[in-house]
Backbone as JSON Lines, residues from 0, in Angstrom:
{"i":0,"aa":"X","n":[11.01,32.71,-24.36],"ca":[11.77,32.4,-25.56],"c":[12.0,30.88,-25.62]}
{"i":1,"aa":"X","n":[12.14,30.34,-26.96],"ca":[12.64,28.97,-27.05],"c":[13.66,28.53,-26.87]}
{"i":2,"aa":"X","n":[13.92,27.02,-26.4],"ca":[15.41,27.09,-26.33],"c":[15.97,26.79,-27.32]}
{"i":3,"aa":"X","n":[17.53,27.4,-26.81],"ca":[18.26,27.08,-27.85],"c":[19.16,26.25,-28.46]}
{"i":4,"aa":"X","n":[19.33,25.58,-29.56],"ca":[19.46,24.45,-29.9],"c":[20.58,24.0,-29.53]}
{"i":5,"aa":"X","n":[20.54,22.89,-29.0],"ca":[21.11,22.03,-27.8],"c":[20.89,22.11,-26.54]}
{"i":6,"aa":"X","n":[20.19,22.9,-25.97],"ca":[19.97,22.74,-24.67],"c":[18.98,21.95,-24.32]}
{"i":7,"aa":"X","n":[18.18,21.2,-25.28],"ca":[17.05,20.3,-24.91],"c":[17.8,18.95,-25.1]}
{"i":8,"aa":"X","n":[18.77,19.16,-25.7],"ca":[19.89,17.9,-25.64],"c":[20.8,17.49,-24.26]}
{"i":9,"aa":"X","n":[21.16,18.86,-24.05],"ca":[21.96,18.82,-22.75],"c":[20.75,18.52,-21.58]}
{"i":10,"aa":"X","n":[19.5,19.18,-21.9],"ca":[18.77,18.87,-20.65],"c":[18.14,17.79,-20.7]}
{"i":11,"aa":"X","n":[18.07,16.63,-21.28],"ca":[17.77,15.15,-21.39],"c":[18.5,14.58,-20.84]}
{"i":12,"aa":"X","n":[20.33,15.03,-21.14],"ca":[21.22,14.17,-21.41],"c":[21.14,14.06,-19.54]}
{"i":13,"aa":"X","n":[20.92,15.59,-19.1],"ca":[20.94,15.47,-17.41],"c":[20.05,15.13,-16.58]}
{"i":14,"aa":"X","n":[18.52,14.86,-17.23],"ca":[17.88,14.31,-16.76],"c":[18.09,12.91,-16.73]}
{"i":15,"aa":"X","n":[18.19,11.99,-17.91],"ca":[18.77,10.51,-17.74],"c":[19.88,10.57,-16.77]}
{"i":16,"aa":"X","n":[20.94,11.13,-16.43],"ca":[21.73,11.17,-15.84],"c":[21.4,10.74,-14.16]}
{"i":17,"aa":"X","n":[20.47,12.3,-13.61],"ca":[19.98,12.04,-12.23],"c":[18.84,11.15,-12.25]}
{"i":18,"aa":"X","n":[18.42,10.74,-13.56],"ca":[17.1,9.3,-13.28],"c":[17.72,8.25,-12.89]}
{"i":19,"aa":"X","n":[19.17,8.06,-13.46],"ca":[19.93,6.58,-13.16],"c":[20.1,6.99,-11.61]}
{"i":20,"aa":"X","n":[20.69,7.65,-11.14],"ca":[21.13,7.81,-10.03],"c":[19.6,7.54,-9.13]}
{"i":21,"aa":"X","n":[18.87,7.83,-9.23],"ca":[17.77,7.77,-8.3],"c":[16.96,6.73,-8.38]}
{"i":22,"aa":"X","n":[16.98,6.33,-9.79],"ca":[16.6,4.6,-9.72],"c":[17.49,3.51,-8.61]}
{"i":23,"aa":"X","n":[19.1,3.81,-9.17],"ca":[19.66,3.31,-8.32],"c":[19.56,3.64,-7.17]}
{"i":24,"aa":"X","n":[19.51,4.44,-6.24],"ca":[18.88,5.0,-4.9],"c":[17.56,4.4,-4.65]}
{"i":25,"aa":"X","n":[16.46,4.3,-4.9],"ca":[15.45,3.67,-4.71],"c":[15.33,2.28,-5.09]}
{"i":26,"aa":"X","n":[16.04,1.32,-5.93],"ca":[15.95,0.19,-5.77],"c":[16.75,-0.5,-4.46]}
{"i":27,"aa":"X","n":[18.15,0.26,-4.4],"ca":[19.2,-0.36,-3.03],"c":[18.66,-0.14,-1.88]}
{"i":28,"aa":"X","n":[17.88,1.14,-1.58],"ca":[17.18,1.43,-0.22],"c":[15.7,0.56,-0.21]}
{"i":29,"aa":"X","n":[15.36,0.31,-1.15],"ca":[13.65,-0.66,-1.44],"c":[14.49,-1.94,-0.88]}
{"i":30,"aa":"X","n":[15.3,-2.26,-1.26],"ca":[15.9,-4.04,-0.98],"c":[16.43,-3.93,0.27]}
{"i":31,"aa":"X","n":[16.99,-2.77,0.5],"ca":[17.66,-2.56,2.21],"c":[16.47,-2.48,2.99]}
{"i":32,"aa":"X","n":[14.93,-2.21,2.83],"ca":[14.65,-1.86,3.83],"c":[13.53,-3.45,3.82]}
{"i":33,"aa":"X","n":[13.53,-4.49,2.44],"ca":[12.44,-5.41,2.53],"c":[13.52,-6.23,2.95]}
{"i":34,"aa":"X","n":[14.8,-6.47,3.12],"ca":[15.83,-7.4,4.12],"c":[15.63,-7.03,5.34]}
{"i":35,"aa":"X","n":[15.43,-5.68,5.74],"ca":[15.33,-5.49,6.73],"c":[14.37,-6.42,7.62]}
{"i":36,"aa":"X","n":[13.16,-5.94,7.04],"ca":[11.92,-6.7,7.55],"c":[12.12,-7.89,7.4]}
{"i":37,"aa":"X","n":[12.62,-8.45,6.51],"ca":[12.23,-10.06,6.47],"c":[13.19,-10.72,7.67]}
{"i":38,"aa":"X","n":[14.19,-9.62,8.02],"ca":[15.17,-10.19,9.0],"c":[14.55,-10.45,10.3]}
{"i":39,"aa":"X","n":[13.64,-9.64,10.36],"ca":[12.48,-9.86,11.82],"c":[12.63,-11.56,12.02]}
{"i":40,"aa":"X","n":[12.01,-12.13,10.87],"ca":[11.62,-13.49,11.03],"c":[12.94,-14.51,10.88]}
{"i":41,"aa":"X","n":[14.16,-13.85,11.34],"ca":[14.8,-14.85,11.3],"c":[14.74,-15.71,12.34]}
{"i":42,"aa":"X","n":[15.6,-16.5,12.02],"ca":[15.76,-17.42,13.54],"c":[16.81,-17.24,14.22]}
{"i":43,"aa":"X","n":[17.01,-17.25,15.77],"ca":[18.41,-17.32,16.3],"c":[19.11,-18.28,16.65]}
{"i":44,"aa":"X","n":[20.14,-18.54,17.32],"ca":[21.13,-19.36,17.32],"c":[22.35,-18.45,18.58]}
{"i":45,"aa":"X","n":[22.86,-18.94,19.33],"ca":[23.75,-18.02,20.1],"c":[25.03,-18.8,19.25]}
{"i":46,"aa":"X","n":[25.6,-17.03,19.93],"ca":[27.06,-17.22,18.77],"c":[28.41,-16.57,19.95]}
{"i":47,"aa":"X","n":[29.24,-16.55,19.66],"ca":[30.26,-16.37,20.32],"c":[31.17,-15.1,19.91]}
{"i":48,"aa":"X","n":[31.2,-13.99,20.18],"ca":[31.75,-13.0,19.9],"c":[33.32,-13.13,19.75]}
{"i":49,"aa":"X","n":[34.0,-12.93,18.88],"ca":[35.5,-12.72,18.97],"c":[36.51,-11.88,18.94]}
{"i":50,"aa":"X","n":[35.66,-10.45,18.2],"ca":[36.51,-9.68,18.29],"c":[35.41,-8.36,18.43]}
{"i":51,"aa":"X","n":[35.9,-7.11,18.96],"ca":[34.82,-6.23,19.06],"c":[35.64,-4.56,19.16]}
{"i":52,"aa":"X","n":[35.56,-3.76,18.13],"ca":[36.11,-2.7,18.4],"c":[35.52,-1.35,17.86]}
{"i":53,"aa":"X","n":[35.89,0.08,18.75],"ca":[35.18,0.9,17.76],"c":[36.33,1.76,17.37]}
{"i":54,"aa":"X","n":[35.83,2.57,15.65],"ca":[37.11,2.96,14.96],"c":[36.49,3.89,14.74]}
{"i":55,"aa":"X","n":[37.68,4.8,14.25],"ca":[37.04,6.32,13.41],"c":[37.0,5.95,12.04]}
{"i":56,"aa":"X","n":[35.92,6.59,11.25],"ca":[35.65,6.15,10.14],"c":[36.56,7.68,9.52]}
{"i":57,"aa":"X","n":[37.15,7.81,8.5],"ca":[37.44,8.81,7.72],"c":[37.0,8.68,6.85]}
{"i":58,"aa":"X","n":[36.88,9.68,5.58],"ca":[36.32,9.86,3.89],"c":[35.9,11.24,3.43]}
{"i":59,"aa":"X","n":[35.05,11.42,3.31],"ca":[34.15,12.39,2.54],"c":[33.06,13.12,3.09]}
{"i":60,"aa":"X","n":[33.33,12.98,4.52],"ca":[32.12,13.42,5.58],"c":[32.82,14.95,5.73]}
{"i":61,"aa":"X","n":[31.87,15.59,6.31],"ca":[32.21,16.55,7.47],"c":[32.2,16.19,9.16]}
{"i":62,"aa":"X","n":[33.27,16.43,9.2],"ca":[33.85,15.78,10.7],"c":[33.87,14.38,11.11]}
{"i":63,"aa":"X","n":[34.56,13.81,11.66],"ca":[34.72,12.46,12.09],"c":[33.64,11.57,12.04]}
{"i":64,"aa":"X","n":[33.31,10.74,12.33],"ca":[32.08,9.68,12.55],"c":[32.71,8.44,12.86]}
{"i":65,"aa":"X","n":[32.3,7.87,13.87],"ca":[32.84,6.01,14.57],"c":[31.63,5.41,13.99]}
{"i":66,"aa":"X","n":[32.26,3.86,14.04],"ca":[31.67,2.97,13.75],"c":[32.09,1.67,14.82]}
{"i":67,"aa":"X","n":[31.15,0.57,14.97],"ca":[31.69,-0.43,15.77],"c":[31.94,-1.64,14.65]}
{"i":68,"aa":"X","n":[33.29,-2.78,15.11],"ca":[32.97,-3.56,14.27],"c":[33.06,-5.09,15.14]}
{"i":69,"aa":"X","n":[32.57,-5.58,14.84],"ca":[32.68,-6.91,15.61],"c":[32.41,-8.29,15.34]}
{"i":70,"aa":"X","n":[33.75,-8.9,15.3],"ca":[33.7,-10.35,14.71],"c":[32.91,-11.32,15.52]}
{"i":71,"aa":"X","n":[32.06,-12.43,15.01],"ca":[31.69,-13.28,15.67],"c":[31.52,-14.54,14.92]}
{"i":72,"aa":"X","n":[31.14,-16.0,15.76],"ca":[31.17,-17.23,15.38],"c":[29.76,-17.38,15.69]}
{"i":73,"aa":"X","n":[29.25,-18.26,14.5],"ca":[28.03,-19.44,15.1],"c":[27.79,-20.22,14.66]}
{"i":74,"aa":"X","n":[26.91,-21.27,14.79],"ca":[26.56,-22.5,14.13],"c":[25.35,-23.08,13.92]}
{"i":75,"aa":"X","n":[25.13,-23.26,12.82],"ca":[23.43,-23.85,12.38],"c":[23.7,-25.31,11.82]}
{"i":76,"aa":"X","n":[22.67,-25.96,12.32],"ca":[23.11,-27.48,11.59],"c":[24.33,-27.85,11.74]}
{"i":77,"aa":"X","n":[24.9,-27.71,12.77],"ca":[26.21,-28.78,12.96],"c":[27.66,-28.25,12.01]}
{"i":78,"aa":"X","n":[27.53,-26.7,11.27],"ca":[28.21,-26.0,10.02],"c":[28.22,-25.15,10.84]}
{"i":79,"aa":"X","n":[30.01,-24.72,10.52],"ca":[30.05,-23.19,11.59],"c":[30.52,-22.12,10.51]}
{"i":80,"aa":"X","n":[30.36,-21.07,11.44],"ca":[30.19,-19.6,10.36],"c":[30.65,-18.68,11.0]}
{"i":81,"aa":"X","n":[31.17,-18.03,10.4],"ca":[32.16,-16.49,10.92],"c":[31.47,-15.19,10.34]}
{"i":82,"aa":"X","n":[30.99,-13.68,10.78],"ca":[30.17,-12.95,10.55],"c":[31.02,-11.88,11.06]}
{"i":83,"aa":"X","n":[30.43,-10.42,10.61],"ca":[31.06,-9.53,11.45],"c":[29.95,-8.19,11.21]}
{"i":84,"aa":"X","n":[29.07,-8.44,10.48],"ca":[27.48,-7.89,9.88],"c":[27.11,-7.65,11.52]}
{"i":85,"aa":"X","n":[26.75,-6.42,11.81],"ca":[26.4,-6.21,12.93],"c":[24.44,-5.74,13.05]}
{"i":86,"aa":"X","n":[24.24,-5.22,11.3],"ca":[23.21,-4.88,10.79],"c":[22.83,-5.09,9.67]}
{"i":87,"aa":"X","n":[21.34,-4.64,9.03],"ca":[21.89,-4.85,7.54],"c":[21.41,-3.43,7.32]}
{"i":88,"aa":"X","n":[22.47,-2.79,6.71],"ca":[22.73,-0.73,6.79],"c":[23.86,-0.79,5.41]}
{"i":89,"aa":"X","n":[23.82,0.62,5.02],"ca":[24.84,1.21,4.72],"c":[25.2,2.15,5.31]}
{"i":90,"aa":"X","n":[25.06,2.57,6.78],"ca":[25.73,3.93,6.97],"c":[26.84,3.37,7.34]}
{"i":91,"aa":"X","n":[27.76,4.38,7.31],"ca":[29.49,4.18,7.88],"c":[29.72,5.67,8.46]}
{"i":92,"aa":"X","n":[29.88,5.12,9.64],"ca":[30.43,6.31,10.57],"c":[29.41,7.07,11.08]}
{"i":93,"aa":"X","n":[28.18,7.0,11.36],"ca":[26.81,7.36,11.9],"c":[27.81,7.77,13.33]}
{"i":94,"aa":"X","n":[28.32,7.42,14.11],"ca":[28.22,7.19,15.21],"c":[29.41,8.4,16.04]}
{"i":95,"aa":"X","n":[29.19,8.57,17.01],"ca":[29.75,9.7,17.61],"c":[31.03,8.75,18.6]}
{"i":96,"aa":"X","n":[32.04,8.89,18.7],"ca":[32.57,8.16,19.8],"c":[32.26,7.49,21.29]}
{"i":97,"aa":"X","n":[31.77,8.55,21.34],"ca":[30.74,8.11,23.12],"c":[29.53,6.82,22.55]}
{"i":98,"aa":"X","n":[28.88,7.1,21.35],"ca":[27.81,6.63,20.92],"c":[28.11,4.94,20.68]}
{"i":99,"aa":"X","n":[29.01,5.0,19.98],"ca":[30.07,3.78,19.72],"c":[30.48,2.93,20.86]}
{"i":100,"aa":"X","n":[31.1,3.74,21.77],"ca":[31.7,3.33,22.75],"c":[30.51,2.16,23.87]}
{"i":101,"aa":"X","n":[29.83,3.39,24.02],"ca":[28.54,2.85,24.28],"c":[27.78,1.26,23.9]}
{"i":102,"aa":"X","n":[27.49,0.88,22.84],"ca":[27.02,0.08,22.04],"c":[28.24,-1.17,21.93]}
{"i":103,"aa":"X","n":[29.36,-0.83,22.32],"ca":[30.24,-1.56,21.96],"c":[30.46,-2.83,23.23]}
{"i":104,"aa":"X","n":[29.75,-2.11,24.74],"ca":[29.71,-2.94,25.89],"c":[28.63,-3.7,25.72]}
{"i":105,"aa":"X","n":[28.05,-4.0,24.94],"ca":[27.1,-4.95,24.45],"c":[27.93,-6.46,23.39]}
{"i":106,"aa":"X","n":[29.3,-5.93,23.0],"ca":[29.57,-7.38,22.47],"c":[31.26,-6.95,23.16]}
{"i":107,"aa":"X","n":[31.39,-8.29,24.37],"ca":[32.4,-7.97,24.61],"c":[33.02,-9.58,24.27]}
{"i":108,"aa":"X","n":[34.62,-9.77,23.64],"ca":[35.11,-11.06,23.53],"c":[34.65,-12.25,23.97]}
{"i":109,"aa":"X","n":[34.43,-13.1,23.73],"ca":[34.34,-14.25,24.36],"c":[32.81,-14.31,24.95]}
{"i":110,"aa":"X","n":[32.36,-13.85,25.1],"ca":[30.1,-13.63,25.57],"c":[29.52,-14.16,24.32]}
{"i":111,"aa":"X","n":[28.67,-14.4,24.71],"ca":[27.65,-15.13,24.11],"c":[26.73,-14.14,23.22]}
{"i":112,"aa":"X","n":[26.59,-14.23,22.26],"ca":[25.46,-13.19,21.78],"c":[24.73,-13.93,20.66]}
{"i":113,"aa":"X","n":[23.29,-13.49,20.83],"ca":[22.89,-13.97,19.63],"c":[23.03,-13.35,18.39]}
{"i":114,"aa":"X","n":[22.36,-14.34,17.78],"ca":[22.84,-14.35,15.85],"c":[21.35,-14.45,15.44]}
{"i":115,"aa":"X","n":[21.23,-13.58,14.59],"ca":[19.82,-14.06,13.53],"c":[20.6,-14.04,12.13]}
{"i":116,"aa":"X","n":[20.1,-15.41,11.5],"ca":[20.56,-15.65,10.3],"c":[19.41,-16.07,9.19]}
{"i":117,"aa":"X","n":[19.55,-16.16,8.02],"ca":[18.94,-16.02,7.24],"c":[18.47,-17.55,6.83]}
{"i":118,"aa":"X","n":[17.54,-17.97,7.23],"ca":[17.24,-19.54,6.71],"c":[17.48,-20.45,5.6]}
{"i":119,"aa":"X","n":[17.46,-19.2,4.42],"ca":[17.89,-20.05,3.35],"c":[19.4,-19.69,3.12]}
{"i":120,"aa":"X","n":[20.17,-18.76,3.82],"ca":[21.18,-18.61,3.58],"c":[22.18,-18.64,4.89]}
{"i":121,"aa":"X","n":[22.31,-19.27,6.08],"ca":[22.54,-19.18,6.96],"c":[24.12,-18.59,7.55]}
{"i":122,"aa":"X","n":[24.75,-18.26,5.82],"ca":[25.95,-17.55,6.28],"c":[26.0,-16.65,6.45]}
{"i":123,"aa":"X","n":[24.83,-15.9,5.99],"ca":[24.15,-14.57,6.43],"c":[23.48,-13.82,7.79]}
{"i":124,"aa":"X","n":[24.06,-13.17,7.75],"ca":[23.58,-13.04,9.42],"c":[24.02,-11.68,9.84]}
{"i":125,"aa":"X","n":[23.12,-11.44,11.0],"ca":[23.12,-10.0,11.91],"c":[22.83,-10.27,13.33]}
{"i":126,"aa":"X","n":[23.22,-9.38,14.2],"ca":[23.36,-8.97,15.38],"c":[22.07,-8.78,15.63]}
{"i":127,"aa":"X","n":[21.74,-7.59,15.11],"ca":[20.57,-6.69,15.02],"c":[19.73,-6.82,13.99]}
{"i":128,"aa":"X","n":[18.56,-6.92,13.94],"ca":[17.33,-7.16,13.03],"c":[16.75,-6.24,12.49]}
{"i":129,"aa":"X","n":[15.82,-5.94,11.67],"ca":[15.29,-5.06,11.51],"c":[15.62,-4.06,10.42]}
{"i":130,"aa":"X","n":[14.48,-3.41,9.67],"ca":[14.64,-2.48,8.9],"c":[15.8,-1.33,9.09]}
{"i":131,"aa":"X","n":[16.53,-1.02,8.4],"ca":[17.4,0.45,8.95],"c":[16.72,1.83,8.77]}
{"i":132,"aa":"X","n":[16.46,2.34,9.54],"ca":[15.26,3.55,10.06],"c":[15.94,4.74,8.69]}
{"i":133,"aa":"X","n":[17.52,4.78,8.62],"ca":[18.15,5.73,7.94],"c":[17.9,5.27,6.42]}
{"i":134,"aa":"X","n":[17.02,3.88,5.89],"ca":[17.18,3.61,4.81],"c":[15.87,4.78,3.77]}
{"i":135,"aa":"X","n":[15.46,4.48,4.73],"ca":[14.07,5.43,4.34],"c":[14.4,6.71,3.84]}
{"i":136,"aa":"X","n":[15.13,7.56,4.14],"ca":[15.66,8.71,3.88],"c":[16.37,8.58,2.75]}
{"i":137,"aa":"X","n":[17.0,7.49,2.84],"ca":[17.88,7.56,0.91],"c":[16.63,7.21,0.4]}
{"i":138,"aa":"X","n":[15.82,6.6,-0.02],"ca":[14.77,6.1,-0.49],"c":[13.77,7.6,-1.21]}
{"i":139,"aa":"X","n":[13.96,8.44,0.02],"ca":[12.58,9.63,0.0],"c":[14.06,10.52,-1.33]}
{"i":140,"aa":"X","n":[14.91,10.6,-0.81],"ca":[16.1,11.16,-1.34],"c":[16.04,10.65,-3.15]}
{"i":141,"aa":"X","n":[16.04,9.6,-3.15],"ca":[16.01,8.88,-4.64],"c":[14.39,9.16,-5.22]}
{"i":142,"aa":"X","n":[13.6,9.08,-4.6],"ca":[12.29,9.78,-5.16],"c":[12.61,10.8,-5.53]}
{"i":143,"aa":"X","n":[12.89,11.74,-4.78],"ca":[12.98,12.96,-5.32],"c":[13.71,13.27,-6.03]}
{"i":144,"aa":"X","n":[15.11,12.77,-6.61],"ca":[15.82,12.72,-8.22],"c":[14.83,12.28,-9.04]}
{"i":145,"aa":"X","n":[14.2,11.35,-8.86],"ca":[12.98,10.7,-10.2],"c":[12.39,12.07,-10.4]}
{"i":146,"aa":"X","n":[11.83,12.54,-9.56],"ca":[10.93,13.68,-9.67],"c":[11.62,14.92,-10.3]}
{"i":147,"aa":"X","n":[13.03,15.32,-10.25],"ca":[13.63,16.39,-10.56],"c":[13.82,16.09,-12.12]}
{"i":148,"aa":"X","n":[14.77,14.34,-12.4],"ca":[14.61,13.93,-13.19],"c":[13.17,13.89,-14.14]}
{"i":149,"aa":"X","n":[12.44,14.13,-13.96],"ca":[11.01,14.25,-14.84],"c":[10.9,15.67,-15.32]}
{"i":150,"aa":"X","n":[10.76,16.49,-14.35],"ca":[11.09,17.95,-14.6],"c":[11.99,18.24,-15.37]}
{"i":151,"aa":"X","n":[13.24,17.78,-15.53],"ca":[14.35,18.09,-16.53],"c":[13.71,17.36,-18.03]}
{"i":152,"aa":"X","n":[13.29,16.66,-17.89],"ca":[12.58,16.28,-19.28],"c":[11.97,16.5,-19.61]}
{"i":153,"aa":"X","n":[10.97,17.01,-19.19],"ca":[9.39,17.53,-19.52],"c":[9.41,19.03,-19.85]}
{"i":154,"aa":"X","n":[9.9,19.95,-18.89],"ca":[10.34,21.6,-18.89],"c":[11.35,21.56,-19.71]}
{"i":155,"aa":"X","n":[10.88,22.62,-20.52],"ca":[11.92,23.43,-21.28],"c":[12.66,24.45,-20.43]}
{"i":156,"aa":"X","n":[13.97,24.69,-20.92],"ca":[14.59,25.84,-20.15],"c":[13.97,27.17,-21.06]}
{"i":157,"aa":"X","n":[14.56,28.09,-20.39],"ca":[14.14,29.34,-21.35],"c":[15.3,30.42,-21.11]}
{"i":158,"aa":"X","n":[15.34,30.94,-22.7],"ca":[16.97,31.35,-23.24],"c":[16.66,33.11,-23.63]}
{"i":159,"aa":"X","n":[17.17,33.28,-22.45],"ca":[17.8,35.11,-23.32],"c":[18.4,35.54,-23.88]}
{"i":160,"aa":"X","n":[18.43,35.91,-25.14],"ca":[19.3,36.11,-26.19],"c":[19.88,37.37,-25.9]}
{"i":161,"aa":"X","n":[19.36,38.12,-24.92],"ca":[20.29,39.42,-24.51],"c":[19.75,39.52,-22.77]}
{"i":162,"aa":"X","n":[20.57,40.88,-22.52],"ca":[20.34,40.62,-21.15],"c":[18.89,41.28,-21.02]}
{"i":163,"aa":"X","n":[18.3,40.93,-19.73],"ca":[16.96,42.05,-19.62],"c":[17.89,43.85,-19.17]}
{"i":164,"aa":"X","n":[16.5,44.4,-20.01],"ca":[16.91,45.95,-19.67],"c":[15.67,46.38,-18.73]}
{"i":165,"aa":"X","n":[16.87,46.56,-17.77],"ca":[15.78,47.18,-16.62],"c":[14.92,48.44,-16.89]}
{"i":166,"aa":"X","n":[13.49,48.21,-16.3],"ca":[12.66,49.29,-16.6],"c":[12.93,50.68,-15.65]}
{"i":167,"aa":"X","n":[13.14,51.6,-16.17],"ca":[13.06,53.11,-15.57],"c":[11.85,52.86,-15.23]}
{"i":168,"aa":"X","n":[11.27,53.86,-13.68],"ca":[10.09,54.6,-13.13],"c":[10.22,56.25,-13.58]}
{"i":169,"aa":"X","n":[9.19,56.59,-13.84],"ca":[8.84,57.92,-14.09],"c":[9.49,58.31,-15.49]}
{"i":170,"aa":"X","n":[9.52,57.8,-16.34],"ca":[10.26,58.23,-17.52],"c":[9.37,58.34,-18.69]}
C-alpha cells in the first residue's frame, strides 16, 4: 500500500534529522583521528608535571567509569605553557579504577615528563600521541546513520489501512 499522506513528510523530516547527527559524527571523529596522526610528528620538549589525579567520572553511562587528570608545565622558545590534555580523545570515563590508578604512576608531581606540542600552535599539547583507537568506532557509528539516513529517504514506509486477517488452514 501507499503511504499515507504525511508520512513521507515525517519520514524526511527523520531522515535529515539522523543525517545531521551522523555528518556531525563523522566529521568530529575524521578531525579526531587526522590530529591524531599529525600528533605523531610533533616535537617534544620535557615538561614538569604538577598535578595528577584519578576521579570517578559520573553522567549518563551505565556504571561508573574513572578518568585520570593531570596538570602540567612546559616551555618552547623561552614562552611557558600550562596543559592538562593528556590525549587528543573524547572518551570520559573509559577507565576502570584499577585501570586509572595504574596509568596514573606514570605522571607523578614534580617528574619530568614529556610534552608533544603542536608546532604551529605550541599551546597545544599532549602527553600521549597518536590517533585515538576509540575514534574509529564513532566514525563507523556515524557512517552508519548516513546510511540509515539514506534509507529513510529513499524507502517508502508502507501503511495498513486495516489490520491483516489471519488466514484459516483447512477452511
Amino acid at each position: 500500500m501507499p503511504e499515507r499522506p504525511g508520512q513521507k513528510k515525517i519520514r524526511r523530516v527523520a531522515a535529515a534529522l539522523i543525517l545531521l547527527m551522523g555528518l556531525g559524527l563523522v566529521v568530529d571523529r575524521s578531525r579526531l583521528l587526522l590530529e591524531g596522526r599529525a600528533s605523531l610528528d610533533w616535537p617534544s620538549v620535557s615538561g614538569t608535571v604538577v598535578e595528577a589525579a584519578a576521579a570517578p567520572v559520573s553522567g549518563a553511562r551505565i556504571g561508573p567509569g574513572w578518568r585520570i587528570r593531570v596538570s602540567y608545565e612546559y616551555e618552547v622558545d623561552g614562552r611557558s605553557f600550562a596543559s592538562d590534555r593528556v590525549r587528543l580523545s573524547r572518551r570520559l570515563g573509559e577507565k576502570t579504577e584499577i585501570k586509572a590508578r595504574e596509568e596514573l604512576v606514570l605522571y607523578e608531581p614534580g617528574e619530568p615528563v614529556p610534552v608533544y606540542y603542536d608546532p604551529d600552535r605550541p599551546a597545544r599539547s599532549v602527553l600521549v600521541t597518536g590517533p585515538d583507537k576509540r575514534a574509529w568506532f564513532g566514525l563507523s557509528v556515524g557512517i552508519g546513520l548516513l546510511v540509515i539516513a539514506v534509507l529513510f529517504w529513499v524507502v517508502p514506509t508502507r501503511s495498513n489501512s486495516s489490520p491483516r486477517s489471519g488466514r484459516r488452514s483447512g477452511s
